[in-house]
Each structure stands twice: as C-alpha cells, then as structure tokens.
C-alpha positions as CSV (number, residue, x, y, z in Angstrom):
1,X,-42.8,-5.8,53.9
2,X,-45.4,-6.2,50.9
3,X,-43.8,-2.9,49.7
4,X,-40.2,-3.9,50.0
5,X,-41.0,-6.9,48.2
6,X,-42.5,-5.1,45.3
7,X,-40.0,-2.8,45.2
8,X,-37.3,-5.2,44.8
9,X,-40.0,-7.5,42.5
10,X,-39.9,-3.6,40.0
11,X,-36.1,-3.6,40.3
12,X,-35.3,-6.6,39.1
13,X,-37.7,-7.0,36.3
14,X,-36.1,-3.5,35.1
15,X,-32.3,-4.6,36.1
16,X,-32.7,-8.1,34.1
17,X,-33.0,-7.1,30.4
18,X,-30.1,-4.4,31.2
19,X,-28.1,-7.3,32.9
20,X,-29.2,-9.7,29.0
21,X,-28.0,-6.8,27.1
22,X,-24.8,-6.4,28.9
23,X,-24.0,-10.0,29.2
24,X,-24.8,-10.1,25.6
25,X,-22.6,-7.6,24.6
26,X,-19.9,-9.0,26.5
27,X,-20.6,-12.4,25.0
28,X,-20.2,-10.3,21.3
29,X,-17.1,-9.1,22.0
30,X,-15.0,-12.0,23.3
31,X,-16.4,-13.2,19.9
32,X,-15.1,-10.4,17.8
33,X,-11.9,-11.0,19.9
34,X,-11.7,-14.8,19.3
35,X,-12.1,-13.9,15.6
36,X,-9.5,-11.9,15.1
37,X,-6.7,-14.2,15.5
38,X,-8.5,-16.0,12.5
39,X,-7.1,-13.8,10.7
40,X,-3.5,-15.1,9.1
41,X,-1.0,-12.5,10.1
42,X,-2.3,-11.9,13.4
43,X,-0.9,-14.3,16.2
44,X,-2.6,-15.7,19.4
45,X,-1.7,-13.9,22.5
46,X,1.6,-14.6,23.9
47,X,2.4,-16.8,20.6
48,X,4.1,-16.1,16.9
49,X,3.4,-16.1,13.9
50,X,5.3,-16.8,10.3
51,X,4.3,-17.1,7.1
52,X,5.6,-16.6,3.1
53,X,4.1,-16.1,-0.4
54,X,4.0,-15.3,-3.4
55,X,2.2,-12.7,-5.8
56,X,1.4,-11.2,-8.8
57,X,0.5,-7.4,-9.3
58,X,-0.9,-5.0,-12.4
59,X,-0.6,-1.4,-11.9
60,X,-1.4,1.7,-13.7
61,X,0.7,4.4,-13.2
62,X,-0.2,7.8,-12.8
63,X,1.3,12.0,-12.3
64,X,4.8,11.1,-14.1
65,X,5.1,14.5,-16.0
66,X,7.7,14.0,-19.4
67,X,11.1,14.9,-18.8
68,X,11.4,17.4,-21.8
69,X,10.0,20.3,-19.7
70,X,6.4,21.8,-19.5
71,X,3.8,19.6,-21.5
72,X,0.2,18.4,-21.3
73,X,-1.5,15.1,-23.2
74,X,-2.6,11.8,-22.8
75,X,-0.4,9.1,-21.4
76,X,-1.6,5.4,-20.2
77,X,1.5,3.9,-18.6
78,X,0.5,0.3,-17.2
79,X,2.4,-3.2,-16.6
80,X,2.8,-5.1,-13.3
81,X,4.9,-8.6,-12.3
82,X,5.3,-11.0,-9.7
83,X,6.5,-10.5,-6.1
84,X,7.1,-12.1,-2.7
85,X,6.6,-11.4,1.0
86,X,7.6,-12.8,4.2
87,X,6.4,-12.2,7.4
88,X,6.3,-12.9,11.4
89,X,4.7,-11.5,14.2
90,X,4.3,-12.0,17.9
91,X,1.2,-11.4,20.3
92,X,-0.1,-7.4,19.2
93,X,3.1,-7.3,17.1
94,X,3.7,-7.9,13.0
95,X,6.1,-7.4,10.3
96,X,6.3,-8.3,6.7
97,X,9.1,-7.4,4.3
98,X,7.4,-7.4,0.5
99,X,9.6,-7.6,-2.5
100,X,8.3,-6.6,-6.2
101,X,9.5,-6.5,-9.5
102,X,7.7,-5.2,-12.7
103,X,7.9,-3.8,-16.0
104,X,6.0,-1.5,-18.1
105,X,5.5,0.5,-21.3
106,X,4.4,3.9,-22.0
107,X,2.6,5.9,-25.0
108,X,2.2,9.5,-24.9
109,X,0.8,12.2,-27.0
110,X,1.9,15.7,-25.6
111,X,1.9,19.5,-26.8
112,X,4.8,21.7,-25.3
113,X,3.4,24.6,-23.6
114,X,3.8,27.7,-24.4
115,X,4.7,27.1,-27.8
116,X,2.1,24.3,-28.7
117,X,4.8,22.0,-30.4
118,X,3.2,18.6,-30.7
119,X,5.1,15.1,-30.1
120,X,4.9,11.5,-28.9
121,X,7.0,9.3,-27.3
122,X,7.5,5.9,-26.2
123,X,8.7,4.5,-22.3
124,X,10.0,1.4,-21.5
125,X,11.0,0.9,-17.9
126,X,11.5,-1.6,-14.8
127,X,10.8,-1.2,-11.1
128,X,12.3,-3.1,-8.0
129,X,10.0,-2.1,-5.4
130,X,11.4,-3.2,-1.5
131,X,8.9,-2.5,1.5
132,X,9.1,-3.1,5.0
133,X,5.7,-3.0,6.7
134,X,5.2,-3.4,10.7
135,X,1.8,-3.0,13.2
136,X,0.9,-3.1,16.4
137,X,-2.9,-4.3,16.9
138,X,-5.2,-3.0,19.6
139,X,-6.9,-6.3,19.8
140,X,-9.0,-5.6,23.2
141,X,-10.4,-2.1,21.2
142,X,-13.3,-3.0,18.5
143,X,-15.5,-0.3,17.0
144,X,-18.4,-1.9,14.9
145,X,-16.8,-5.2,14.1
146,X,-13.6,-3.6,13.4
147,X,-10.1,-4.1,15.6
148,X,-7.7,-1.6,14.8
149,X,-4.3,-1.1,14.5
150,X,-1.3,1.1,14.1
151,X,1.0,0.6,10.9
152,X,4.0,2.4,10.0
153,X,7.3,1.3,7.5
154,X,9.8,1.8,5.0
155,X,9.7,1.6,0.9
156,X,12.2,1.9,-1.4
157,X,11.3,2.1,-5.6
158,X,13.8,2.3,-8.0
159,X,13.0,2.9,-11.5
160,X,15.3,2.6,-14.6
161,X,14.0,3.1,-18.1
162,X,14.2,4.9,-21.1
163,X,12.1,7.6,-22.7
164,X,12.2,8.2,-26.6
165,X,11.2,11.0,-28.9
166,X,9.1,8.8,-31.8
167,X,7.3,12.3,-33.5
168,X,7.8,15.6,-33.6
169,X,11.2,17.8,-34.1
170,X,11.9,17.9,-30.4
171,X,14.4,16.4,-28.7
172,X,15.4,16.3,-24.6
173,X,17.5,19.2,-23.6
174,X,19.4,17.3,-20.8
175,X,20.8,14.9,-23.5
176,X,20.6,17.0,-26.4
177,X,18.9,14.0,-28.3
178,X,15.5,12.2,-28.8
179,X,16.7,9.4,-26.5
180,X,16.5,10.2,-22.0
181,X,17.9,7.6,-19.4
182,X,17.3,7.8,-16.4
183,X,17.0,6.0,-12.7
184,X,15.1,7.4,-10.2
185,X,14.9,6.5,-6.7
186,X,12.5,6.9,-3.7
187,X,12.8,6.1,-0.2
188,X,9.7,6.8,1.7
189,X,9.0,6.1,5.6
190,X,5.4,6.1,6.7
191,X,3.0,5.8,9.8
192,X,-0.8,5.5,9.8
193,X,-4.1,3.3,11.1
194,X,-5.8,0.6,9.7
195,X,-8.2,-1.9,10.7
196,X,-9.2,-6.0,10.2
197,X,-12.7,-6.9,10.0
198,X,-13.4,-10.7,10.3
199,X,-16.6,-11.6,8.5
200,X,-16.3,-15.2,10.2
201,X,-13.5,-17.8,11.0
202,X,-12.1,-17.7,7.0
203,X,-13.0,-14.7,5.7
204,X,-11.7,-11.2,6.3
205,X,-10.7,-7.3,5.4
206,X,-7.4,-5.6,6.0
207,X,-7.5,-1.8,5.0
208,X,-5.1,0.9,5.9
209,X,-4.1,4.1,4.8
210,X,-0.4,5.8,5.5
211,X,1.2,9.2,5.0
212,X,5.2,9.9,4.3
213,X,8.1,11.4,3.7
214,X,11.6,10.8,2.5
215,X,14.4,11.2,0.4
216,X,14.4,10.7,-3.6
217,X,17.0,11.2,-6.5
218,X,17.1,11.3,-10.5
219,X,20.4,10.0,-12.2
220,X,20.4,10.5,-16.5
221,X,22.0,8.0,-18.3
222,X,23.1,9.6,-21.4
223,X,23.6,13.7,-19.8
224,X,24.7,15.9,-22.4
225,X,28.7,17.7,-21.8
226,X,28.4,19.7,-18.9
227,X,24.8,18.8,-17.6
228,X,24.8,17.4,-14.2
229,X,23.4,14.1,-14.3
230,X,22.2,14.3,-10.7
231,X,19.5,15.6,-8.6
232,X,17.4,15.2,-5.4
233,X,14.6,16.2,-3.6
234,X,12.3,15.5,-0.9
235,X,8.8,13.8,-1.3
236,X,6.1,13.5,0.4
237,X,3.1,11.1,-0.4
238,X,1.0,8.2,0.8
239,X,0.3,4.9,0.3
240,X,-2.9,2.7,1.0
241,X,-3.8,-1.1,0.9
242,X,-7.1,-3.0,0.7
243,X,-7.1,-6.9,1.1
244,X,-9.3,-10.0,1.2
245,X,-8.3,-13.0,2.2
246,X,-9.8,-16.1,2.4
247,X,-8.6,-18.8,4.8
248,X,-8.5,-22.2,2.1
249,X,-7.2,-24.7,4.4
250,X,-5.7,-24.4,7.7
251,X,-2.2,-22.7,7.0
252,X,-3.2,-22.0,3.2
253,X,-4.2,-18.2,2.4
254,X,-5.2,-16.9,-0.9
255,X,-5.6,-12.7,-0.8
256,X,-6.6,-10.2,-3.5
257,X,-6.5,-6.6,-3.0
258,X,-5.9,-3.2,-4.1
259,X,-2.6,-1.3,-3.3
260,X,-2.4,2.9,-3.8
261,X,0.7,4.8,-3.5
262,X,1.8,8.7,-4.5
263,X,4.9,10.7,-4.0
264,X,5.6,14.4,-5.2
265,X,8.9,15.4,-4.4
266,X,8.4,18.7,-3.4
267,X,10.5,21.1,-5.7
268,X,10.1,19.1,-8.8
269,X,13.8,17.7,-9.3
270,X,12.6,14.1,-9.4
271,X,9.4,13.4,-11.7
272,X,6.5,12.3,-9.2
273,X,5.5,9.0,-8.6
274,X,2.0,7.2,-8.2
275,X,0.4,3.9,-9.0
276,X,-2.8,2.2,-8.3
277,X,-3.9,-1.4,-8.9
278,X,-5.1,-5.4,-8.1
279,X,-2.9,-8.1,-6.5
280,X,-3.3,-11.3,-5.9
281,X,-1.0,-13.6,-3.0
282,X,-0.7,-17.1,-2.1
283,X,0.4,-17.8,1.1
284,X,1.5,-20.2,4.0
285,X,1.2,-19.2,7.7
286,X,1.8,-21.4,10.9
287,X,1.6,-20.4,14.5
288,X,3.8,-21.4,17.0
C-alpha cells in the first residue's frame, strides 16, 4: 500500500507541471484566437463584416525600359495619388475591391547601345489601378503569434502617358518623331499566403506575398504609316503588401503600409511594370 501510494504521490508531482504547461498553452491560444477578430477586416465567427476608406499612396516606379529600343541610364520615375477601398467579409471569408489613381513624371538620361548615342527624355503619365483582393483565414492554426491565411485576386493597371525626346538627335522609330503615346494595360490574377499578427486588442500586422500571371497589351497613340499600333503579351510577376493598423476608436481604423508589385511580360512586347512604395488609409468597419 505504502508503495502504491508513493507511486501515485511521483506521478502526479511529475504529471502536474505537464498538466500547468498544457493548460497554459491552451489558455494562450484561445487568447491569440480571441485576438484575432480584433483585427478590422476579420469577422467574428458566424458574423460579417463591412467596412470603407480612403487613401493616399507615393510610389516609385521601377524596370520600365525606354521605348526607343536598347538603352541603359538613369531614370527616377515617382508620383502617387489618392484611392479608395471597400470591403466585407464573413466568418473565415474576406474581400476588398481597392481603386487607385495617380500620376507621375519621369527624367531620364540614356545611351543607345551599341552605338553609344546619348539622349534624355521626359514622361508624363497617369495610372488607374483596379484590384480585387479575397482570403480565407485559418483562424484555429497559429504558428508563433501568427494566424495565417490564404489570399488570391485580380488587378487591372492601365497606364496612359507620353514619352518625349528633350536631347539628343534621336527620335522613336514607331512614330518616326521625338514624341511616343502610348496605353498599356495589365491584367494580372494572383494566389499566395499571408499572415495577421495582433500585438494586442488595437494594434496589428497584415503581410502577404502573391505570385501571377495574365494578359497585357501596348496601344501607340501617334504610330507612324504602316506601324501596327498594337501588341500583347503575357506577364508574369508578383505583388506583396505590408500593413499596420491601429484600431483609434471602436469602428475607426487608421493603416500605413508598404505595397510591392512587378510584372515582365514575357517576350518583351509590353514594357515591364513594377512599383514599390508607402500608403496610408482611413477607414470605417462595423460588424454585424
């Protein structure tokens, strides 16, 4: 009997700091759970979500080659503009639709290659940028804090500007002048992971990263006789967004971030596309 007793006496001292950590674990992560509905575009289970705002971005634009054929030089091509999003989710499920519109202006210094002809010129041009976004969280899966999730979408640019020869006896073979207009279009569907990481009831991360393919096109303005003025191509690319937001009242969101995205079309008929830059958003979310 005095045996059993001890026995049982050894078990549980060893069985009841396993039983603390485990009950303490399980304690941490219906936290981490609670916290993630803190989190504005996530709703509670069983329940929606809806919310607006509005923002303002500043990009710098990157891997647009000139249009006037092989060249290499400096060019610092940077601008941004406001936007707006909408968005509403339900339970595990979210989608927001994000509208922008910019403008920006280019300088460049460039050197034709082979024949090391040197020239500048100057770009003025507008985007519209339209991009559906939707998720699915795997709320009940946390690694380290972080609940991820599974994002996928649509995004459509458009630019229309146009490029002039300001130096140098050059001028752009499609138009057979110093002046090229173009529009260039890209549609672009993605799918990727991401993941929210609540710091506490207000304060929070969203980070993803996305890769993609789709269509894009090139139509000149001003073609010279007999030049087609249309082409297409295929592109492929990503896209990635950082955000933190900060919960200032109830329903009231302010977010900053950082929003990366890159497309080459593949055989070069459509100049590549790539940007990098802040945002900032004000928004209003209720649940329901």
């Amino acid at each position: 009997m005095h045996i059993k007793e001890l026995a049982l006496a050894i078990a549980t001292a060893l069985l009841l700091p396993v039983a603390a950590i485990a009950q303490q674990v399980a304690q941490q992560r219906v936290e981490t759970i609670s916290l993630v509905t803190t989190d504005p575009t996530v709703a509670d289970p069983g329940h929606w979500v809806a919310g607006a705002g509005v923002e303002g971005f500043y990009q710098f634009w990157f891997g647009l080659p000139p249009t006037v054929g092989n060249a290499t030089g400096t060019s610092t091509i940077s601008g941004g503009g406001p936007g707006a999003t909408l968005m509403l989710g339900y339970d595990d499920f979210w989608a927001q639709l994000n509208y922008r519109n910019g403008s920006w202006t280019d300088n460049e210094s460039l050197m034709l290659v082979p024949n090391g002809t040197p020239f500048t010129d100057h770009w003025q041009f507008s985007t519209n940028e339209i991009e559906l976004r939707m998720r699915y969280l795997f709320r009940n899966d946390q690694f380290a804090g972080i609940t991820p999730y599974l994002i996928g979408g649509y995004n459509h640019t458009n630019l229309n500007g146009t490029r002039t020869i300001t130096g140098g006896n050059i001028i752009f073979t499609s138009t057979l002048s110093t002046k090229f207009g173009a529009s260039d279009a890209y549609n672009f569907f993605f799918l990727g992971f991401g993941g929210l990481y609540e710091f506490n009831d207000r304060v929070g991360l969203r980070f993803d990263g996305a890769a993609g393919v789709g269509p894009a096109s090139q139509t000149i303005k001003n073609p010279a006789p007999g030049v087609n003025p249309t082409s297409s191509d295929t592109g492929w690319g990503g896209v990635g967004v950082f955000t933190l937001y900060y919960r200032l009242t109830e329903n009231i969101v302010a977010q900053a971030g950082v929003k990366a995205e890159a497309i080459v079309p593949v055989n070069g008929r459509v100049q590549n596309l790539g940007a990098v830059g802040p945002y900032v958003n004000l928004g209003y979310t209720t649940r329901f």
